[in-house]
C-alpha positions in Angstrom: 0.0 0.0 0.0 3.0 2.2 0.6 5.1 1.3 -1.6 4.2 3.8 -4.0 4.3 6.6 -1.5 8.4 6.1 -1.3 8.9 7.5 -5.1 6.6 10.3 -4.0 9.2 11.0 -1.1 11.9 11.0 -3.2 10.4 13.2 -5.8 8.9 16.0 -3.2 12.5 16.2 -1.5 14.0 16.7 -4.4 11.6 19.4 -5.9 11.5 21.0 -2.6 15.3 20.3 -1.8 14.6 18.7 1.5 17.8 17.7 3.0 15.9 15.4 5.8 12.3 13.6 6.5 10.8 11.6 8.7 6.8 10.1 8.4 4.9 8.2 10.1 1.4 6.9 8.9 -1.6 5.9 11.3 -3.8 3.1 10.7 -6.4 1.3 12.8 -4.7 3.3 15.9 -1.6 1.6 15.4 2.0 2.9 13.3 1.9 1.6 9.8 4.5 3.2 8.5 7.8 4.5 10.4 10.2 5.5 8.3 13.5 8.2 7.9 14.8 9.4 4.7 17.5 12.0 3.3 20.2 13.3 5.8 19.9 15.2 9.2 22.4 17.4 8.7 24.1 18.3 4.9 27.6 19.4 6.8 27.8 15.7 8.4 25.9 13.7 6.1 24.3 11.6 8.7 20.9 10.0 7.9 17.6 10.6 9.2 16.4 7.6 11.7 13.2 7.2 12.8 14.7 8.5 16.5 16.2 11.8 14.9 14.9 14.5 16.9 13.4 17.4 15.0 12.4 21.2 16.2 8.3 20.5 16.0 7.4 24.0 15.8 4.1 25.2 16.9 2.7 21.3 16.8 3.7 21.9 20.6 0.5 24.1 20.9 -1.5 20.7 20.8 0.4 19.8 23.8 0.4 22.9 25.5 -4.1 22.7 25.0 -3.8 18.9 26.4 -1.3 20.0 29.2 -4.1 22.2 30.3 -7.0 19.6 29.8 -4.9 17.4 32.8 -5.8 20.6 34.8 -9.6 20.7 33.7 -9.8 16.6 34.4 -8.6 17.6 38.1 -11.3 20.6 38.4 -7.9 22.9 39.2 -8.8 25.1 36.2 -11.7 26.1 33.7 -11.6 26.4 30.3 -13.5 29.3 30.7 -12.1 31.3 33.6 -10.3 34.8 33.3 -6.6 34.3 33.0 -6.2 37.3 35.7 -7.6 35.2 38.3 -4.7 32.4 37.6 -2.0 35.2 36.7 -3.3 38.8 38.5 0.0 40.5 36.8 -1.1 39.6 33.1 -2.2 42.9 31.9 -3.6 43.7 27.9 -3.3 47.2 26.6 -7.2 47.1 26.2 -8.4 47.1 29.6 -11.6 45.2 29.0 -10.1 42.3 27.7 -7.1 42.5 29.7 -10.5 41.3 32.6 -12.1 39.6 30.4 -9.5 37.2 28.4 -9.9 33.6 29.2 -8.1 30.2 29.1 -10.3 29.4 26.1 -9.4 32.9 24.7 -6.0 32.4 24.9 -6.0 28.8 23.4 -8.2 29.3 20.0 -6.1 33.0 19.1 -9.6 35.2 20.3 -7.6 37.9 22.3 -7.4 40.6 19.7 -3.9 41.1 19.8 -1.8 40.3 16.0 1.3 37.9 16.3 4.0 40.5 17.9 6.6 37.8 16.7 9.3 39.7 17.6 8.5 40.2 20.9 9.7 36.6 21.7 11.9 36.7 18.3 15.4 36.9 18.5 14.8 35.0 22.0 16.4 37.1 24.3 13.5 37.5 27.1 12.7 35.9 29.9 8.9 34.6 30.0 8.0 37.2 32.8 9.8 40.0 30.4 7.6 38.9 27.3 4.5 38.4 30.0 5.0 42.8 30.9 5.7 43.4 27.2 2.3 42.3 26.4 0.6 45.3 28.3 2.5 47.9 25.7 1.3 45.8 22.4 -1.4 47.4 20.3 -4.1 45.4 19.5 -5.8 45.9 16.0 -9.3 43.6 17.1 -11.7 43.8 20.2 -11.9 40.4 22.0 -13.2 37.8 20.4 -13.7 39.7 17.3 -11.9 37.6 14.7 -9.1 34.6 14.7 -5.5 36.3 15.0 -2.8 33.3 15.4 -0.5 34.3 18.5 2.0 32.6 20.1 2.7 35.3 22.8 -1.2 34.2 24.1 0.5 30.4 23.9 3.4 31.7 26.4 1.2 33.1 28.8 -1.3 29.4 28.8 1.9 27.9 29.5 2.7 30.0 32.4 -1.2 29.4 33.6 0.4 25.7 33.6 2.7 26.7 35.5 1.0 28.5 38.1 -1.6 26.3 38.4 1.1 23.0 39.0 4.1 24.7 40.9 6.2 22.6 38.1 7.8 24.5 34.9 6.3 24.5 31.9 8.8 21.6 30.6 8.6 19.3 33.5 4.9 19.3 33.6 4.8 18.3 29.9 7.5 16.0 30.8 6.0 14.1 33.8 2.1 14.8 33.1 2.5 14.0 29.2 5.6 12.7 27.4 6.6 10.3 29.8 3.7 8.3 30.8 3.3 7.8 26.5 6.8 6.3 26.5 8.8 9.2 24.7 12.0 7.9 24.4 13.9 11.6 22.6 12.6 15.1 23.4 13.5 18.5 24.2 12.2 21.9 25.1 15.6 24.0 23.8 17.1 24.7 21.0 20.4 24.1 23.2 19.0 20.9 24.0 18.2 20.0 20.2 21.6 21.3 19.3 23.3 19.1 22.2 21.3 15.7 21.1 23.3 12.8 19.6 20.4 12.2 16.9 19.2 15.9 16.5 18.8 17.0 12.8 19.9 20.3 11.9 17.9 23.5 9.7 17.9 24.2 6.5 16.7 27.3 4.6 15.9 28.7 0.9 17.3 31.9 -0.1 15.7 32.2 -3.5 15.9 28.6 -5.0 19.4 28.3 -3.4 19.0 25.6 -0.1 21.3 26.8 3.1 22.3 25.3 6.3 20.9 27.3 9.2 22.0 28.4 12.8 19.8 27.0 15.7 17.4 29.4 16.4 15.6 29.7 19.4 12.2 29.8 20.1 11.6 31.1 23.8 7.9 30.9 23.9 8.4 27.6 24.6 4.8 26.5 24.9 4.2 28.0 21.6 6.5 25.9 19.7 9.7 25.1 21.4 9.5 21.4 21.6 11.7 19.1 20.0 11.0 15.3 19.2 11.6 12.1 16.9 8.6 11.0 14.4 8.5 7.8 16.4 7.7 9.1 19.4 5.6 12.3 18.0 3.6 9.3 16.2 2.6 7.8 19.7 1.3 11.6 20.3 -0.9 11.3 17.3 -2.0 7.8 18.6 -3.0 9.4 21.5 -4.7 12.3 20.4 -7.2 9.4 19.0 -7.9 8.5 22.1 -7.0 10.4 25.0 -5.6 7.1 26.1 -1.9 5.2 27.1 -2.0 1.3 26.7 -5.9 1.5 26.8 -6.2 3.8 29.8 -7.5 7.3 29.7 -5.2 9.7 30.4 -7.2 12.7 29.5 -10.7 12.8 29.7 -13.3 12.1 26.5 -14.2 15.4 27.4 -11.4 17.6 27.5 -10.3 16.2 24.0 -13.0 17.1 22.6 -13.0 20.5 23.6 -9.4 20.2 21.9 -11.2 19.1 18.4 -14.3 21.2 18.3 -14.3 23.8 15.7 -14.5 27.4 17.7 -13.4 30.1 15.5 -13.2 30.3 11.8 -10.3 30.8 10.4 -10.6 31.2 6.7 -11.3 29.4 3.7 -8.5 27.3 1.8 -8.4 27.8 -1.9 -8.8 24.1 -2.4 -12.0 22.4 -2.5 -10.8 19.2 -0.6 -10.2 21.2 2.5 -12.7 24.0 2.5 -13.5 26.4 5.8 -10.6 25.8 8.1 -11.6 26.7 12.1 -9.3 26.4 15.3 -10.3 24.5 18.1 -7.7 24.3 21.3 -4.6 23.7 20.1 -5.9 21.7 16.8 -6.7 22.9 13.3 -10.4 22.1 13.0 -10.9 20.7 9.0 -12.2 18.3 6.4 -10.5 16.4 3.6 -12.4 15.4 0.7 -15.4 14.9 3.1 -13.5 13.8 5.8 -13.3 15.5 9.7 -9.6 15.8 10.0 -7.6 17.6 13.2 -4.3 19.1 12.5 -1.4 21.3 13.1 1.4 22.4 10.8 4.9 24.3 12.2 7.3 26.5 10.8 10.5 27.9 11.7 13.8 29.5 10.2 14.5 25.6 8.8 12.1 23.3 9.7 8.2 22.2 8.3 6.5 20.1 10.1 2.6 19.1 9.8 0.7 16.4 12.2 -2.5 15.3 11.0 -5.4 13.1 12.1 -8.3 11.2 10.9 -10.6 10.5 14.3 -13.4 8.8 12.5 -10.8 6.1 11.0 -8.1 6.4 13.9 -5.7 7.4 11.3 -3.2 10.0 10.9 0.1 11.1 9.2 2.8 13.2 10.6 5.8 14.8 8.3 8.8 16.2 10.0 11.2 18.4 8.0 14.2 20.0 8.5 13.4 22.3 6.1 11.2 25.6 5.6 9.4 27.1 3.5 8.0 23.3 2.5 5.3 22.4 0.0 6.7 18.5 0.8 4.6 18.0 3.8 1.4 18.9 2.2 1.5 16.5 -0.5 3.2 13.5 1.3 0.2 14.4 4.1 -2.8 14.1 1.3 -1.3 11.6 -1.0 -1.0 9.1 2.6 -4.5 10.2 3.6 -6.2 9.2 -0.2 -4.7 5.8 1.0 -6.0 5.4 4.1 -9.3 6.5 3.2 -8.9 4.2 0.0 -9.7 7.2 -2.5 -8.1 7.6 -5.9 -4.9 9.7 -5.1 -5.1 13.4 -6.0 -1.8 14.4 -7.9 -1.1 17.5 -5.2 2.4 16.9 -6.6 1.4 18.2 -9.7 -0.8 21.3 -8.1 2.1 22.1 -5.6 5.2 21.9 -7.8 4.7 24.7 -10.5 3.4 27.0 -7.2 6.9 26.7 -6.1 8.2 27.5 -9.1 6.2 30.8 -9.4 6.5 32.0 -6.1 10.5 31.8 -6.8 10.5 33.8 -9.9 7.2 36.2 -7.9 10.4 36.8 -5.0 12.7 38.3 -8.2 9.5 40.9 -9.2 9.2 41.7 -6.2 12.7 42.5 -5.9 13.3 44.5 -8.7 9.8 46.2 -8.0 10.8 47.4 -4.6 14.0 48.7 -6.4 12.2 50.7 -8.8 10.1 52.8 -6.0 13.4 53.9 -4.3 13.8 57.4 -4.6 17.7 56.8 -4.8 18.4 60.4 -5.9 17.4 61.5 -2.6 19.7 62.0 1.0 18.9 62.0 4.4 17.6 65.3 5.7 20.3 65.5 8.7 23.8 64.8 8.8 24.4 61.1 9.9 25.9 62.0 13.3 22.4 63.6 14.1 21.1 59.9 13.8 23.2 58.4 16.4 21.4 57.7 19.7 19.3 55.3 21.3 15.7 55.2 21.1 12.8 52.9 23.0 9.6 51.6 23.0 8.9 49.8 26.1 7.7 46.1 24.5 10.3 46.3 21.9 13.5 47.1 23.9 16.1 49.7 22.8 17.5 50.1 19.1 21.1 51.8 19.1 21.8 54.0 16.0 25.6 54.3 15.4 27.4 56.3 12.7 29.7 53.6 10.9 31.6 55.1 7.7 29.2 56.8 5.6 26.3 55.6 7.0 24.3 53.7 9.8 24.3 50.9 11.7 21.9 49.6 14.5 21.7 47.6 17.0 18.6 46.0 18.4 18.2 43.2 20.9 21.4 40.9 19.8 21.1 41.5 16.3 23.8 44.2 14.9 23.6 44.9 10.7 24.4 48.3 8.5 22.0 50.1 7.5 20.8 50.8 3.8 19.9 54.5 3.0 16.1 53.7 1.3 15.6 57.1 0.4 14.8 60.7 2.4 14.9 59.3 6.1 14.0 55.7 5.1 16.8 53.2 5.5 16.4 49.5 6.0 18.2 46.6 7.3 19.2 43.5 5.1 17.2 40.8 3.5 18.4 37.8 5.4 16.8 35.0 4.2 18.5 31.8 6.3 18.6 32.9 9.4 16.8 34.2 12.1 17.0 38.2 11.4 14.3 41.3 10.9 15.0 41.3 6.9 13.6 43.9 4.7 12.5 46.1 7.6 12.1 49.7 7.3 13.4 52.4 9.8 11.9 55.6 9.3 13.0 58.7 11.2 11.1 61.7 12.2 12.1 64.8 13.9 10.0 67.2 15.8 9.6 71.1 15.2 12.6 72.2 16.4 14.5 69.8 13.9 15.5 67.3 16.1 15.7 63.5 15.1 13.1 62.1 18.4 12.1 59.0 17.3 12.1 55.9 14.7 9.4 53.7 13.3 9.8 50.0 12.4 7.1 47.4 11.0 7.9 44.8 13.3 4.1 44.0 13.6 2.5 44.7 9.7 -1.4 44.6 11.2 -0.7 47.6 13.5 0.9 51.1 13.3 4.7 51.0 13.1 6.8 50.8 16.4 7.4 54.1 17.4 10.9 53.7 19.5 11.5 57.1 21.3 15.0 58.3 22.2 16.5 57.8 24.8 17.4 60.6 27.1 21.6 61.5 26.7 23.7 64.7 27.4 23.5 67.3 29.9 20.0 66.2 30.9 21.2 63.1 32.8 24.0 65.1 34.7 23.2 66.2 38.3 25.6 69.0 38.3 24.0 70.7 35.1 20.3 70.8 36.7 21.7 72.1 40.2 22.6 75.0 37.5 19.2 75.2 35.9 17.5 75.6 39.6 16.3 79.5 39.5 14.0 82.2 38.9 13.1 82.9 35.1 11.1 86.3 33.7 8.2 85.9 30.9 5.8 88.5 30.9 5.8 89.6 33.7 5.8 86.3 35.6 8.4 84.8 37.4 8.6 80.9 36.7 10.6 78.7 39.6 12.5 75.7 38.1 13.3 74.0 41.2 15.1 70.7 42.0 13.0 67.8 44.0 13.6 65.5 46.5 15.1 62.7 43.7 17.2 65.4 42.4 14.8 66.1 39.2 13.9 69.1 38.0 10.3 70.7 38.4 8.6 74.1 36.9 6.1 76.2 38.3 4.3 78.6 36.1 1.9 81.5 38.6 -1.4 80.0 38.2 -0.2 76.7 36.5 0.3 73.3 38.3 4.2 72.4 39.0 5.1 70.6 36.1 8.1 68.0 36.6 10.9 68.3 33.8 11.4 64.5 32.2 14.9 64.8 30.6 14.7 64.6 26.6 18.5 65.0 25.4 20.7 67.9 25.1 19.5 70.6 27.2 16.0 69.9 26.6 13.1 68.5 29.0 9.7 68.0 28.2 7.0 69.2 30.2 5.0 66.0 31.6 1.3 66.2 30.9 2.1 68.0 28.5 2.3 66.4 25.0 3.9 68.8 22.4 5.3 71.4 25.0 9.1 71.2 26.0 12.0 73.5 27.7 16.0 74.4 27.0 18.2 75.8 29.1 20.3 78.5 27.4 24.2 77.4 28.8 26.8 80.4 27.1 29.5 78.7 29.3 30.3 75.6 31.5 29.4 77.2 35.0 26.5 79.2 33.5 22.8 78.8 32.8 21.4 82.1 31.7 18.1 81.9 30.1 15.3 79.2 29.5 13.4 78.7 26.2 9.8 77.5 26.0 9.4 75.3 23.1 5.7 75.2 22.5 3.4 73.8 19.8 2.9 77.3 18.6 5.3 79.3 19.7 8.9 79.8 20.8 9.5 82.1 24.1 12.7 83.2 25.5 12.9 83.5 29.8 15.9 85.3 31.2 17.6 84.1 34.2 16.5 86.5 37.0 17.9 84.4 40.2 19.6 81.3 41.4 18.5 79.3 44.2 
């Protein structure tokens, strides 16, 4: 019955340049077909077993949702309760659905929020750093308006694990999970993956040109950061049948099928066989030529993976990859499930290939299109050095701006690249195909009345307004001894205002009539007025022991105080 099914291997590996699979067919509830092929790693040449431990991606969501269902079973948690009450620090930028976001919420993508990937991209935050980003992220939907994938809402259900079990994320899954089904090979690292004697490595396209990859880390663990062999992944898929271990429940009837119920719609495929696609918890929600199927796919800088089950027929198929983008798991998926379900086969092999093909010539217009919009007569509107700095945006972290040559560099979060000058104050980082790295992104930089570079935008989240990344206080502002000369009297008008220095050493302002104003250090000799968007003040400093005037800088005006007094 398989026979057949090898050639098709061979031929999707090659179209696709797949270095290394592994599959594993379900039939009847038991492993039909077990097999490795290609090589785990092109540098070593080693071959793919059927214990070779692959990166599964966000197939780790399913056990995440199922992690979660061992709570339900034990009446510790509800699918439906507000994740506040389990984690009172979790905070939304929307205040109503930072109350009202559930465990459910969380687990079928309902929350509102759009991916912010590169909060937990490059992988450089702790879980409770990425947990306080989340109340600085935009959302672009009201609560359960719409299906928005997000594995920052997977980090925070695996923290609810965690809460909820006094164990970490990893040795819950371990103990509760992995364990009790016999896995034999398994990780929740990178570092883990990379340390493992069988452990496959990544593999990436750059055009239609295949490279080996770094490791690259995915920190929201629960989202996608386990790591596993098709043989054991294939006693998940056995389970996920079930709900049971050698014929004993381990989760309840119940709980799995709040795991495989269809909640929210996530779109239509463009492929009649599939049709309307919904999520359940943890599970893709689908048919197949008539068929209820239960899935998840993964994806990462390297690796494909896809899981997916027939319930009806106890069947499934799994396809693990240690390569990405892939069009092989798709095919190899279908062509074993038109075999199990003993249907004439469907040649995806035929629909997929010349898809592949286009999109590869599609990435070269593209290319030259985004060339041929550059306004490359144009220069920046400052000199470069007016560009250096560091600027912040408190989800984000801190990008430095450095002057390197000729032009710009930055540095953001681990990742340090030159600059390309775009056009005007555009400039944008490299395309970087192969490895984990903010490609093709755009910083724009704006400056305010006075002229002065304030802060840069980036597209790190495309379903939202760009970043906005403020900079970072520097110069005379930050020094003690220059705002013990600032404290005085100043004359506008007739009225005296008191700049006077508090308690934590910071500068205040006191206008007759006015409230006192506290000074927030901007950069130079400037301070904005707090409460006060748009309205900002300079000291006037002709020599090093002397502040003699202070200058209003206001949205429609610019005023000059003299110095009347010191304090």
């Amino acid at each position: 019955m398989w026979s057949d099914l090898e050639n098709l291997v061979e031929a999707s590996m090659q179209e696709w340049k797949v270095p290394g699979l592994a599959l594993a067919v379900i039939q009847d509830g038991e492993v039909a077909l077990l097999k490795g092929y290609g090589v785990r790693d092109t540098d070593a040449g080693l071959p793919v077993t059927t214990d070779t431990q692959f990166l599964l991606c966000s197939i780790t969501k399913s056990f995440t949702a199922a992690g979660l269902g061992l709570l339900v079973d034990e009446r510790k948690l509800d699918w439906d309760r507000p994740v506040r009450e389990v984690l009172p620090e979790f905070r939304l930028q929307d205040p109503v659905a930072t109350e009202r976001l559930t465990v459910r919420d969380l687990l079928c993508h309902h929350s509102g929020l759009p991916r912010h990937d590169w909060i937990h991209m490059p992988g450089d935050l702790s879980n409770a750093q990425m947990l306080a980003a989340l109340r600085h992220l935009a959302p672009n939907k009201d609560l359960r308006d719409t299906f928005q994938y997000s594995n920052l809402g997977y980090l925070v259900a695996g923290m609810i694990t965690e809460r909820i079990s006094g164990q970490s994320y990893e040795e819950f899954t371990s103990e509760r999970l992995m364990k009790p089904l016999g896995f034999r090979h398994f990780g929740f690292s990178i570092e883990a993956l990379g340390a493992a004697e069988d452990g496959a490595r990544p593999h990436a396209i750059d055009g239609d040109e295949r490279h080996r990859s770094p490791l690259s880390p995915i920190r929201a663990t629960p989202a996608g950061g386990i790591n596993t062999s098709v043989a054991d992944l294939a006693k998940w898929a056995c389970f996920l049948l079930d709900g049971k271990v050698d014929g004993r429940p381990l989760l309840s009837a119940q709980s799995l099928r709040e795991m495989t119920t269809p909640r929210v719609h996530m779109g239509r495929s463009e492929y009649a066989e599939i049709g309307d696609s919904h999520y359940g918890l943890g599970l893709f929600c689908e048919q197949y030529r008539g068929e209820r199927t239960v899935a998840h796919s993964g994806s990462w800088t390297g690796w494909s993976t896809l899981m997916t089950l027939l319930p009806e027929r106890r069947a499934g198929v799994v396809v693990l990859t240690n390569r990405t983008p892939g069009g092989a798991t798709p095919i190899l998926t279908f062509a074993a499930l038109d075999r199990l379900c003993g249907r004439e086969p469907i040649d995806w092999f035929g629909r997929l290939a010349p898809k592949r093909k286009q999109a590869v010539a599609q990435q070269k217009l593209d290319k030259k299109a985004s060339a041929e919009v550059r306004h490359s007569e144009t220069r920046p509107s400052h000199a470069l050095e007016d560009y250096a700095g560091e600027y912040e945006h408190p989800a984000y972290g801190r990008i430095r701006i450095e002057q390197r040559g000729d032009g710009l560099a930055w540095h953001w979060r681990g990742v340090e690249d030159l600059l390309q000058h775009r056009h005007y104050d555009v400039f944008i980082t490299p395309d970087r195909p192969t490895i984990m790295h903010p490609s093709d992104r755009t910083l724009t930089f704006r400056y305010d009345r006075q002229g002065r570079i304030d802060r840069v935008e980036v597209p790190f989240e495309q379903m939202v307004e760009d970043i906005v990344f403020r900079r970072v206080a520097a110069g005379d502002v930050l020094d003690p001894a220059f705002r013990r000369l600032c404290a005085g009297d100043y004359l506008h008008s007739g009225r005296v205002i008191e700049i006077r220095l508090d308690a934590g050493d910071q500068l205040n302002m006191t206008i007759p009539g006015q409230p006192t104003y506290r000074l927030l250090p901007a950069g130079g000799r400037r301070f904005n007025v707090e409460t006060l968007e748009g309205f900002g003040v300079e000291f006037r400093r002709p020599s090093p022991e002397v502040v003699d005037a202070l200058i209003f800088h206001e949205p429609r005006v610019t005023a000059l105080a003299p110095r009347t007094s010191s304090v």
